[in-house]
C-alpha positions as CSV (number, residue, x, y, z in Angstrom):
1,X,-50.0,14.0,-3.9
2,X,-51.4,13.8,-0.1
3,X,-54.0,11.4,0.7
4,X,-57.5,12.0,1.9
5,X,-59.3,9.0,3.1
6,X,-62.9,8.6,3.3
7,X,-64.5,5.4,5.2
8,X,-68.0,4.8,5.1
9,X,-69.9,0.7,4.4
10,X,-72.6,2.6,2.8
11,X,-72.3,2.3,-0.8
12,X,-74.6,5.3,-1.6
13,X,-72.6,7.7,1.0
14,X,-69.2,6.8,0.2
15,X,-70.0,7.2,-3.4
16,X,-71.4,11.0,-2.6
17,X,-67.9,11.7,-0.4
18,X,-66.1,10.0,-3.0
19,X,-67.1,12.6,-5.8
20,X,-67.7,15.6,-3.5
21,X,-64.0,15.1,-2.2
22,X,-62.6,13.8,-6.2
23,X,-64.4,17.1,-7.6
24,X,-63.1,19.5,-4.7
25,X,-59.9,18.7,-4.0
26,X,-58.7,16.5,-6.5
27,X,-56.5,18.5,-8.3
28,X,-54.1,18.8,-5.2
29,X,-54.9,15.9,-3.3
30,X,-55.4,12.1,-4.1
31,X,-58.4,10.7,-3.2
32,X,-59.1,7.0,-1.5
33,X,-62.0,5.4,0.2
34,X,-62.8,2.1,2.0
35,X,-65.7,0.9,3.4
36,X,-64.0,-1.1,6.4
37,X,-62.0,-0.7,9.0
38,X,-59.5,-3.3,8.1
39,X,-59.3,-2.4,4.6
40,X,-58.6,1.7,6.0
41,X,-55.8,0.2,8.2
42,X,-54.5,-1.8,5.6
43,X,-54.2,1.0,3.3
44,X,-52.8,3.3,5.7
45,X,-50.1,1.1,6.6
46,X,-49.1,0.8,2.9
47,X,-49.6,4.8,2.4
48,X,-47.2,4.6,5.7
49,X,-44.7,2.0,3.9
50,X,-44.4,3.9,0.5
51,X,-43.3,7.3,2.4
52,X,-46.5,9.2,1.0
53,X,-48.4,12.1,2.7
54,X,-51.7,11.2,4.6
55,X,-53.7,14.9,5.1
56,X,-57.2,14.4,6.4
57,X,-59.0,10.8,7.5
58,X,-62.7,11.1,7.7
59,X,-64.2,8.0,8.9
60,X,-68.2,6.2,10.0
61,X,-68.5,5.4,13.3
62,X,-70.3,2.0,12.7
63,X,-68.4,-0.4,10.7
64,X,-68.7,-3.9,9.7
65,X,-65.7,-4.7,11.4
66,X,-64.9,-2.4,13.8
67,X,-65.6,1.5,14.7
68,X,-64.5,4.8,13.1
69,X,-62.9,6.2,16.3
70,X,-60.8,3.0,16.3
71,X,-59.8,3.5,12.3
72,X,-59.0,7.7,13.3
73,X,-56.8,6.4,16.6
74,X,-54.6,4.3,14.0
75,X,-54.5,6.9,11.9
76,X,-52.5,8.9,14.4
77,X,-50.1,6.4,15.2
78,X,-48.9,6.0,11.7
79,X,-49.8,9.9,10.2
80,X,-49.2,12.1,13.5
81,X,-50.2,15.0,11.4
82,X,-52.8,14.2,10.1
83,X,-56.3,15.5,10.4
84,X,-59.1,13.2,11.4
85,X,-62.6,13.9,11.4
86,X,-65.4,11.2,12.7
87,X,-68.2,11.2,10.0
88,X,-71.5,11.0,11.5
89,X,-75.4,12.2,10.2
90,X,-77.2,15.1,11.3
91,X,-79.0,14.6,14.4
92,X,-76.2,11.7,15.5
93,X,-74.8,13.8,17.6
94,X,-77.6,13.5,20.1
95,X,-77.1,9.8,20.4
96,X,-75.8,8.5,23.4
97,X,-73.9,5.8,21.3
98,X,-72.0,8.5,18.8
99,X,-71.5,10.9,21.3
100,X,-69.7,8.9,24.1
101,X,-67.0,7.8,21.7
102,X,-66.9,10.8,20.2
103,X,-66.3,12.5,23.3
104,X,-63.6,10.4,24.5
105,X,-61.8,10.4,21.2
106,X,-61.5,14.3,21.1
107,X,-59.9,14.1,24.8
108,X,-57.7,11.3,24.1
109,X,-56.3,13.6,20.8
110,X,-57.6,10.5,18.4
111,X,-60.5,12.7,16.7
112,X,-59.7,16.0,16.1
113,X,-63.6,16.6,15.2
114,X,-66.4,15.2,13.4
115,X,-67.7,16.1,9.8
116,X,-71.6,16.0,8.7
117,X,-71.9,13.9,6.0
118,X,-72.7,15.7,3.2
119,X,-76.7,15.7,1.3
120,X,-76.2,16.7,-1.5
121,X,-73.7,17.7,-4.2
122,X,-71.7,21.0,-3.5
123,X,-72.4,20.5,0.5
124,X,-70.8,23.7,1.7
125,X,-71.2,23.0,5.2
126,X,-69.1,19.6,4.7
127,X,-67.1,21.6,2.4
128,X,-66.1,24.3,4.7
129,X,-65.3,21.4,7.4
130,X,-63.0,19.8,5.9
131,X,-61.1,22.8,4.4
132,X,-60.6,24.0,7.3
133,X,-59.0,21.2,8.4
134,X,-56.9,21.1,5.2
135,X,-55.8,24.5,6.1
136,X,-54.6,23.4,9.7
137,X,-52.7,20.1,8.1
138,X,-51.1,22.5,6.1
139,X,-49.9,24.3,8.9
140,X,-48.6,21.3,11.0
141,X,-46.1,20.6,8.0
142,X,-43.2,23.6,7.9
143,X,-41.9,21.7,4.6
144,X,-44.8,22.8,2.8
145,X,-44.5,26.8,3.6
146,X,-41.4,28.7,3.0
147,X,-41.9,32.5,4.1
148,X,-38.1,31.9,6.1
149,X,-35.6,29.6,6.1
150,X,-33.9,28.6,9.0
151,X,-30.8,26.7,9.0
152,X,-29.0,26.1,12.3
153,X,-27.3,23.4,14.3
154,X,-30.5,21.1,15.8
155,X,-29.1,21.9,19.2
156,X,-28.3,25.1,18.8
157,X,-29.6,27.5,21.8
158,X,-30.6,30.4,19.2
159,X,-31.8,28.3,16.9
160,X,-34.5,27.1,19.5
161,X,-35.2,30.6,19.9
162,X,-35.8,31.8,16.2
163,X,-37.9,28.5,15.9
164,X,-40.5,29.6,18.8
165,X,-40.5,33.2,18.0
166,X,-41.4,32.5,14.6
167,X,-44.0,29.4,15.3
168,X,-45.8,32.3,17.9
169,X,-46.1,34.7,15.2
170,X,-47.4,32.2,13.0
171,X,-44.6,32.7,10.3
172,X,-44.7,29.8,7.9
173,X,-40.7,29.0,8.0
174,X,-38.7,25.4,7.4
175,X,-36.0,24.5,9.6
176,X,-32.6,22.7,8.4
177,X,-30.0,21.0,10.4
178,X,-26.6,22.7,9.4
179,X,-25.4,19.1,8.8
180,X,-28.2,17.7,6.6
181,X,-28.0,17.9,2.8
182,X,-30.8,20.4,2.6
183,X,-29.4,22.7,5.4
184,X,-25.7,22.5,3.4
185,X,-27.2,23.0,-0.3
186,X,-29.1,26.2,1.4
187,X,-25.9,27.7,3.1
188,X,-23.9,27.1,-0.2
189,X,-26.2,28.7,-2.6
190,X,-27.2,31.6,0.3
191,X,-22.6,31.8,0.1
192,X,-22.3,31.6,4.1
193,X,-20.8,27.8,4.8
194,X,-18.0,29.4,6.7
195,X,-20.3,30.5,9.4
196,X,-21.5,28.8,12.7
197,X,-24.3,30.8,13.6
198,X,-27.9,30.2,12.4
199,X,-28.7,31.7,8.7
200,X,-32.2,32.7,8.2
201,X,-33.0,33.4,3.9
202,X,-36.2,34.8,3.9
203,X,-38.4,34.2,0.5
204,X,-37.0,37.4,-1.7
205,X,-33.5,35.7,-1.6
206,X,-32.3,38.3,1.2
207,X,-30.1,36.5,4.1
208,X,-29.5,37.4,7.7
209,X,-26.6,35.5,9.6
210,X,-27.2,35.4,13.3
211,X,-30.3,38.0,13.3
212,X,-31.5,39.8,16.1
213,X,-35.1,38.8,17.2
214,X,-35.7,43.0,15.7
215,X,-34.4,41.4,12.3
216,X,-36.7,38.6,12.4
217,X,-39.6,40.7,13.0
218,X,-38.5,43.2,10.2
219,X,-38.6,40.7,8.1
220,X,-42.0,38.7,8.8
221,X,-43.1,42.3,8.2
222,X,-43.6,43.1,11.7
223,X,-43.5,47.1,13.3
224,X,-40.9,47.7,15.0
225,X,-41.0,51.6,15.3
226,X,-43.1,53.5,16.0
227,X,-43.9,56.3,12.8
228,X,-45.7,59.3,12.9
229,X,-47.7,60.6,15.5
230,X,-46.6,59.5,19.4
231,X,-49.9,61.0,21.3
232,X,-52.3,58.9,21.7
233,X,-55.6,57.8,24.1
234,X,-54.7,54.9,25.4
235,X,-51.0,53.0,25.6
236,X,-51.5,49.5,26.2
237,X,-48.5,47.2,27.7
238,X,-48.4,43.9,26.7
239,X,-50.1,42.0,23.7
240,X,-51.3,39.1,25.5
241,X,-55.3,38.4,25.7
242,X,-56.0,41.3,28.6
243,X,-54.1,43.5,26.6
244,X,-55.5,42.2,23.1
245,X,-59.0,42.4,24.3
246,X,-58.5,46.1,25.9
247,X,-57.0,47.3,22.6
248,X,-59.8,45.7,20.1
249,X,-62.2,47.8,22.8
250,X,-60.7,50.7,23.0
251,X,-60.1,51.3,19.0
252,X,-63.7,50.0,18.1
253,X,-64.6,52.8,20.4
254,X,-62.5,55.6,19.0
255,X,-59.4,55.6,21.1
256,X,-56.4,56.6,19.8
257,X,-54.5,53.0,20.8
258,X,-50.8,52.1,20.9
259,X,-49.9,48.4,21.9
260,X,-46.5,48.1,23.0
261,X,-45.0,44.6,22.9
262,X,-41.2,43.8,24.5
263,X,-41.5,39.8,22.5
264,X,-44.3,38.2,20.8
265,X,-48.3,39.0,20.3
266,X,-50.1,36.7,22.2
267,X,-47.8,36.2,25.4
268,X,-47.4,33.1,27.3
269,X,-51.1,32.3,26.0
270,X,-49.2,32.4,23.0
271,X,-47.0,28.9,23.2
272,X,-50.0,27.2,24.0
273,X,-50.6,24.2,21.8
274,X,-54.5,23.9,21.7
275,X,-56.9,25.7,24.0
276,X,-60.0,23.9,24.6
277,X,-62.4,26.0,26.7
278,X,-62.2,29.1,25.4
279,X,-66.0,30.5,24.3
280,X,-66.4,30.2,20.9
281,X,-63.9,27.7,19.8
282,X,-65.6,24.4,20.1
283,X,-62.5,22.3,18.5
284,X,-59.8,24.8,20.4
285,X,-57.7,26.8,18.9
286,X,-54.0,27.6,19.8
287,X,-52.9,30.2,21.8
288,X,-50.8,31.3,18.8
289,X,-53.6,31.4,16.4
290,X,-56.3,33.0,18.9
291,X,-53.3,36.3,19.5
292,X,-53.2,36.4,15.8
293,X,-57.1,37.1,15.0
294,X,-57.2,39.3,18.4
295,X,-54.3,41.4,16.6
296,X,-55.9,41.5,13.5
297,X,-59.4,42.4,14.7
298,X,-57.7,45.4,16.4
299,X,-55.5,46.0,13.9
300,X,-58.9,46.4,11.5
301,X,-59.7,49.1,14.2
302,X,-57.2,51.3,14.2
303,X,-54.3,50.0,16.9
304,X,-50.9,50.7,16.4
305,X,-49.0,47.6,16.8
306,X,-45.1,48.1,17.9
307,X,-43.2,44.2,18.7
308,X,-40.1,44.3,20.3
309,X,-40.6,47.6,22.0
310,X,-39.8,47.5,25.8
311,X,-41.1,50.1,28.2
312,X,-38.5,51.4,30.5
313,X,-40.3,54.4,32.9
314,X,-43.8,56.2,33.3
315,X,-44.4,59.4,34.3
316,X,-47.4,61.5,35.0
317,X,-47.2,65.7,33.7
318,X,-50.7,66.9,34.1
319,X,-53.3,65.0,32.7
320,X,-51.4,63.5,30.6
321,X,-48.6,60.2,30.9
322,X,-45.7,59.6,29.4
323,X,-44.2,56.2,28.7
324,X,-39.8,55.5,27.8
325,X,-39.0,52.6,25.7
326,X,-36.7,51.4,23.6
327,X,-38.2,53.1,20.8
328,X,-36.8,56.4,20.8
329,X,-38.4,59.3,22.1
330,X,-41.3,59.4,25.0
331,X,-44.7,58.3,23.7
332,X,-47.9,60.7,25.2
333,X,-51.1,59.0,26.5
334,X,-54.3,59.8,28.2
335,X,-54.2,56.2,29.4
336,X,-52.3,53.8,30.7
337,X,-53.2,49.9,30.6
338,X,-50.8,48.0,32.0
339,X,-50.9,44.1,30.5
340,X,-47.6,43.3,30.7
341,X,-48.3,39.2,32.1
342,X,-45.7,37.1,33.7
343,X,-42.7,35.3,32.4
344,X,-42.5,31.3,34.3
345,X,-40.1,31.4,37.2
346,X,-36.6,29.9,37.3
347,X,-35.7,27.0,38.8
348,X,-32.4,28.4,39.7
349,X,-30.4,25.2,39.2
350,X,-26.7,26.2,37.7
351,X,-25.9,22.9,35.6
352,X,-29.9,23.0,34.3
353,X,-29.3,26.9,33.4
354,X,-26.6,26.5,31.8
355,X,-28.5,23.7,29.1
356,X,-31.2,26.5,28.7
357,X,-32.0,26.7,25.1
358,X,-31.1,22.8,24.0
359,X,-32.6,20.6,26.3
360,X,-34.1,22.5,29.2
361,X,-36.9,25.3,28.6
362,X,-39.0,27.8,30.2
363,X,-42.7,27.8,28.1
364,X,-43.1,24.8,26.0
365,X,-43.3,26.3,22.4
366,X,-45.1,23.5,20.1
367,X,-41.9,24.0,17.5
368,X,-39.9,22.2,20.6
369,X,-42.0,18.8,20.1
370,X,-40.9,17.1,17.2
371,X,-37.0,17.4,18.3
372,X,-37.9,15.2,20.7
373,X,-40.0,12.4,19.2
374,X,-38.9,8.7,20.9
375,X,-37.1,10.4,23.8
376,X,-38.5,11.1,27.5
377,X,-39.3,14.5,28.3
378,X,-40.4,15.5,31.7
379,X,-43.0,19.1,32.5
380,X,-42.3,21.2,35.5
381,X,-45.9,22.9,36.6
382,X,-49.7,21.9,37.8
383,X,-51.5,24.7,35.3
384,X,-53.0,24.4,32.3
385,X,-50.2,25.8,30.6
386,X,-48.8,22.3,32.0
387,X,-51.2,20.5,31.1
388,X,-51.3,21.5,27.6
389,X,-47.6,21.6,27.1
390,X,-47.7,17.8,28.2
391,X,-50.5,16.4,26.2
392,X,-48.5,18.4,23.5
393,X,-45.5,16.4,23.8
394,X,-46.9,12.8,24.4
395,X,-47.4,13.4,20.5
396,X,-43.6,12.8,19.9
397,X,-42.4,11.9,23.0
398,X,-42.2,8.0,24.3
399,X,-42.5,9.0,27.4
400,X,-43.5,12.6,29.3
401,X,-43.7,12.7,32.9
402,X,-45.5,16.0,34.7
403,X,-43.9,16.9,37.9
404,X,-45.9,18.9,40.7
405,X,-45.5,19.8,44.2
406,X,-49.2,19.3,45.3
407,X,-50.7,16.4,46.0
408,X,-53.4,16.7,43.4
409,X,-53.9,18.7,39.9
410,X,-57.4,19.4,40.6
411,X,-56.5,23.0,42.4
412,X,-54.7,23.9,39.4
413,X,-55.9,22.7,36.2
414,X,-59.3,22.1,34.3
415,X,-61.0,19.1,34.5
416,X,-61.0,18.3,30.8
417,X,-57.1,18.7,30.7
418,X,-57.1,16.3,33.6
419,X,-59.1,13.5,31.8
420,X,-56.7,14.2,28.6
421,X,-54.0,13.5,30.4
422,X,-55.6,10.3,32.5
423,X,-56.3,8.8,28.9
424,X,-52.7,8.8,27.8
425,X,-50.7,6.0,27.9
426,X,-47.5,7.9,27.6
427,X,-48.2,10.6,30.5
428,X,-47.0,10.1,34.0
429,X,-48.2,12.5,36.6
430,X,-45.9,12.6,40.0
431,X,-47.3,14.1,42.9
432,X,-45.4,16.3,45.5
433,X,-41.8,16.2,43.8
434,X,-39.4,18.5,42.5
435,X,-36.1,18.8,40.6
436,X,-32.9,19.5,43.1
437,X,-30.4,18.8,40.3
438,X,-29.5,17.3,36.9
439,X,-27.0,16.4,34.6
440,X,-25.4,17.0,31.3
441,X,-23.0,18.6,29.4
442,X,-24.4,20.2,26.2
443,X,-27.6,18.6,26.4
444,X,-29.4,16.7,29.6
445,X,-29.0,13.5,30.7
446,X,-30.5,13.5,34.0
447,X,-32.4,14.7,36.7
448,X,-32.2,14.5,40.4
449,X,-35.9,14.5,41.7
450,X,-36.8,14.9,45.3
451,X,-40.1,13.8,46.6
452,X,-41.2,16.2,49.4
453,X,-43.0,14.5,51.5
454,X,-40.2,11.5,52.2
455,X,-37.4,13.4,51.5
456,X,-36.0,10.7,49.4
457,X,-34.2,11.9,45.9
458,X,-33.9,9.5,42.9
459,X,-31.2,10.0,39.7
460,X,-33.8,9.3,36.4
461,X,-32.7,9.7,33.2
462,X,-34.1,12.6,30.9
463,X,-34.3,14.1,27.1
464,X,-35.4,17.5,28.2
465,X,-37.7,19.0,30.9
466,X,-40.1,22.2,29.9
467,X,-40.4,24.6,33.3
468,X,-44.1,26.2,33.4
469,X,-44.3,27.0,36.9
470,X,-44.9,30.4,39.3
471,X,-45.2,33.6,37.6
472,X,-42.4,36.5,38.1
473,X,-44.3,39.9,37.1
474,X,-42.6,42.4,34.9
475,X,-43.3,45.7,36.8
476,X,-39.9,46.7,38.2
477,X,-39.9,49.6,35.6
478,X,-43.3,51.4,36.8
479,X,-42.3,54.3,39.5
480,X,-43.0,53.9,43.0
481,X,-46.7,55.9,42.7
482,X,-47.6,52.3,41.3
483,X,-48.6,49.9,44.6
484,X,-47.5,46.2,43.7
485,X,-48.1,43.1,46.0
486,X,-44.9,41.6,48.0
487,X,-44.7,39.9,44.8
488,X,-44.0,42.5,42.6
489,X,-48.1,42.0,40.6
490,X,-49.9,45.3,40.6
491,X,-52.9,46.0,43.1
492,X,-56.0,47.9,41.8
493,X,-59.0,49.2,43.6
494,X,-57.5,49.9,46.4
495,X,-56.5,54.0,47.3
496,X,-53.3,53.9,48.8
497,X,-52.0,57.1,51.3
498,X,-51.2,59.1,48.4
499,X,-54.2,58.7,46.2
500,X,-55.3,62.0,45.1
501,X,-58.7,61.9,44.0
502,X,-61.2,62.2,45.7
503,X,-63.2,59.6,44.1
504,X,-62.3,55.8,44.9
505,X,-60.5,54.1,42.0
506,X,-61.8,52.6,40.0
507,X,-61.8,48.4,39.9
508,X,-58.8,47.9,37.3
509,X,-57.7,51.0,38.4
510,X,-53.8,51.0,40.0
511,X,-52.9,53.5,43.1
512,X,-51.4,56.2,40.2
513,X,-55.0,57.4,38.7
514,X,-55.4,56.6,35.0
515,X,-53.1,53.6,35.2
516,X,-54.9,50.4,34.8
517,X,-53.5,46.9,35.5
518,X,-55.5,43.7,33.9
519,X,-54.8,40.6,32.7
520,X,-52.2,37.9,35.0
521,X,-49.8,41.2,36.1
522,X,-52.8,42.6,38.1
523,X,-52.5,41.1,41.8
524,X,-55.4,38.6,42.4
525,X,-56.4,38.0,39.0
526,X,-57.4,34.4,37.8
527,X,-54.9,33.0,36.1
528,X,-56.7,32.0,32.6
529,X,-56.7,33.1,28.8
530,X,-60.9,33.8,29.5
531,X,-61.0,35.8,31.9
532,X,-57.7,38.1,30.9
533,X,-59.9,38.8,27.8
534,X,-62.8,39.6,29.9
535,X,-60.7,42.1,32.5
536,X,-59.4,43.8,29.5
537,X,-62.7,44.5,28.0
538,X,-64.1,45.1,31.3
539,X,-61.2,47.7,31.8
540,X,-62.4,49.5,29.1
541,X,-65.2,50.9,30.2
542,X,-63.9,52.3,33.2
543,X,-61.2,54.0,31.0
544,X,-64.2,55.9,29.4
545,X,-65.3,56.8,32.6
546,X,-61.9,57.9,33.6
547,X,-61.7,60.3,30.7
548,X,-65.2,61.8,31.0
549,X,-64.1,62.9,34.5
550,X,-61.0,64.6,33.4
551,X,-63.0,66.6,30.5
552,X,-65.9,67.3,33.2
């Protein structure tokens, strides 16, 4: 069974963890204690010798013989996946002492939180801590969930596709090599050894050799049609957080609301690993996880979800809009909210394009990590997408080195990111260079990096690089009526020459009345998860205001 590991010197309080955690959990996992540091580490690196499991580490801060943050920052070196919690007493969190090296060890990745040590017998509050992070170790381990499984060749191009489409959606899959034992004994009982491309089995026993991304969501239970009715209030483009938060709005106020989504809920918000600063989530949450309860939570008010549904024209009749897809017939709306985000920009490089896929990717999907544990991997991009993507890797990776053009990160990323990444020994920032070239035939071995300000270029070797740079809009489909920026993003407030109102429009409001832009898609928006949620929202509002004009 998985090991939990409680350290604590007092006798009385480790004997009260001790029975809370044996009487809990017990049944599933196996429960150990120490009450020193030296004794945890020694024990860990035995758990680590014997091949077992290690799930959750809770651990004192003050201990005979060293600190608890010290004991949890082992514990990741030899358990990457597991959970570790810093036990501390109510109030403790208000001392300087606790709450410095607490601090640090949440932005170095060592503590994942801390736990309050339980009073009493049946502590719920201590309970429900560490639950949760039972629930999120889990998640970290695809072997232990089999909703799909995928068996491909490691390197495989598609394979690294399927992997990220289904780790957005949050579909608990395993992934085989096509050349291990497991990924062989699932290919001869599924009957398709004789084929190349990647096999997905899903849990009923059915079996889809090389499946479209439609197939996958079909079978992670997913809409991809749209059924009944095709009038509605308000047509929403683009599940990201602007269009996530516009949706939950607008069906919690009685809107009839259609979400039309050409890939995966939660857009490029979606890849990120852990979001730190988003209100509300004081350990962070991932950018997959946070698109999942925004869908759900609109979902529960009425929105009609449709994934891999691209929209293709827009035209006005009337009052009334109507939106082409790949869906079948024109869907009616009062409403149009346009929230389609950005995809990362290319870096146009022919032999790096061509490795697309195995070694060089746009987005950094946390599915990608693990495949390169021990290797260097470099990040293209000064954002926090960047940022995140990086302090992701240096998880696996022996080395990860962030590329940007500027001279400094602090334009372009948050502070706490910053320090996160300062405070890893395996993350290298370097400051005004790019990549002019690289190497490689089915996977990279190079790159060519140039240094802008000396115009010098250096050959390094490299694993992989993850591009998350510049932002190409997705609004060539919208008709002409719709003003865009030289850039292609969508400008609101603004009444170009033929605006026909005669009131101004409105502040989300694009240069065709009753077709809103929010979100990263909207020209001058700020480019974070927050404050997409907030225009969304916002947007709302002046919809209703909109539609009250129309029925004056």
């Amino acid at each position: 069974m998985p090991v939990i590991l409680a350290v604590d010197d007092d006798p009385d309080v480790i004997e009260l963890i001790r029975s809370e955690l044996v009487d809990r959990y017990g049944r599933a996992y196996r429960i150990e204690i120490a009450r020193a540091s030296s004794t945890a580490l020694k024990l860990l690196e035995d758990l680590r010798e014997r091949g077992d499991q290690v799930a959750l580490v809770l651990a004192d801060q003050w201990l005979p013989d060293g600190t608890g943050c010290e004991v949890l920052a082992s514990a990741r070196e030899l358990f990457p996946h597991a959970r570790r919690l810093l036990l501390i007493s109510w109030g403790e969190w208000a001392v300087e002492a606790t709450a410095r090296p607490l601090r640090l060890g949440i932005g170095l990745g060592n503590v994942d939180y801390f736990a309050l040590k339980p009073w009493r017998a049946a502590d719920e509050l201590f309970h429900r801590t560490v639950t949760e992070f039972l629930h999120e170790w889990v998640g970290s381990d695809a072997s232990l969930s089999r909703e799909l499984t995928v068996v491909a060749d490691q390197d495989d191009a598609r394979a690294s596709d399927l992997r990220t489409l289904l780790t957005r959606n949050q579909v608990p899959y395993v992934f085989h090599d096509r050349s291990s034992p497991e990924g062989a004994a699932v290919l001869a009982e599924a009957r398709e050894t004789d084929t190349t491309a990647p096999v997905v089995v899903q849990r009923n026993g059915l079996v889809l050799v090389d499946p479209t991304n439609v197939d996958i969501a079909r079978a992670y239970g997913a809409n991809t049609a749209l059924r009944g009715s095709r009038d509605f209030d308000v047509a929403v483009i683009g599940a990201g957080p602007s269009g996530l938060a516009a949706a939950v709005y607008a069906s919690s106020e009685g809107l009839r609301t259609v979400v039309l989504e050409r890939e995966t809920i939660g857009g490029q918000a979606g890849t990120s690993s852990r979001i730190r600063n988003y209100l509300g989530f004081q350990r962070g949450i991932s950018g997959a996880d946070l698109a999942q309860r925004a869908q759900q939570q609109a979902w529960l008010f009425g929105t009609t979800f449709v994934q891999m549904c691209e929209a293709q024209g827009l035209r006005a009749d009337g009052d009334r809009f109507y939106l082409a897809s790949t869906i079948g017939p024109e869907i009616s709306t009062r409403v149009v909210m346009l929230a389609m985000g950005v995809s990362y920009q290319r870096l146009g490089i022919p032999t790096l394009e061509a490795l697309v896929g195995t070694s060089v990717f746009y987005g950094a999907s946390p599915s990608e990590g693990e495949r390169f544990t021990g290797r260097s991997v470099f990040v293209v991009g000064g954002g926090n997408s960047a940022g995140q993507a990086a302090v992701h890797l240096a998880r696996h990776a022996c080395r990860v080195t962030i590329l940007v053009r500027r001279a400094t990160l602090a334009e372009t990323m948050s502070r706490y990111l910053i320090d996160e990444i300062e405070g890893q020994p395996n993350i290298t920032v370097r400051y005004q260079t790019q990549i002019v070239d690289g190497t490689g035939d089915s996977r990279l071995e190079s790159l060519t990096l140039q240094d802008s300000g000396t115009g010098k270029t250096e050959t390094v070797p490299a694993d992989a690089v993850f591009v998350l740079i510049g932002a190409r809009p997705y609004t060539q489909w919208l008709p002409e009526d719709v003003q865009r920026d030289r850039y292609g993003f969508v400008v609101t407030g603004q009444a170009n020459p033929g605006w026909v109102p005669e009131r101004a429009p409105f502040m989300f409001e694009s240069s065709m009345a009753g077709v809103f832009a929010v979100g990263d898609v909207r020209s001058g928006s700020v480019k974070r998860v927050a404050s997409a949620a907030g225009e969304g929202s916002v947007a709302i509002a002046q919809v209703h205001e909109y539609l009250q004009l129309l029925e004056s």
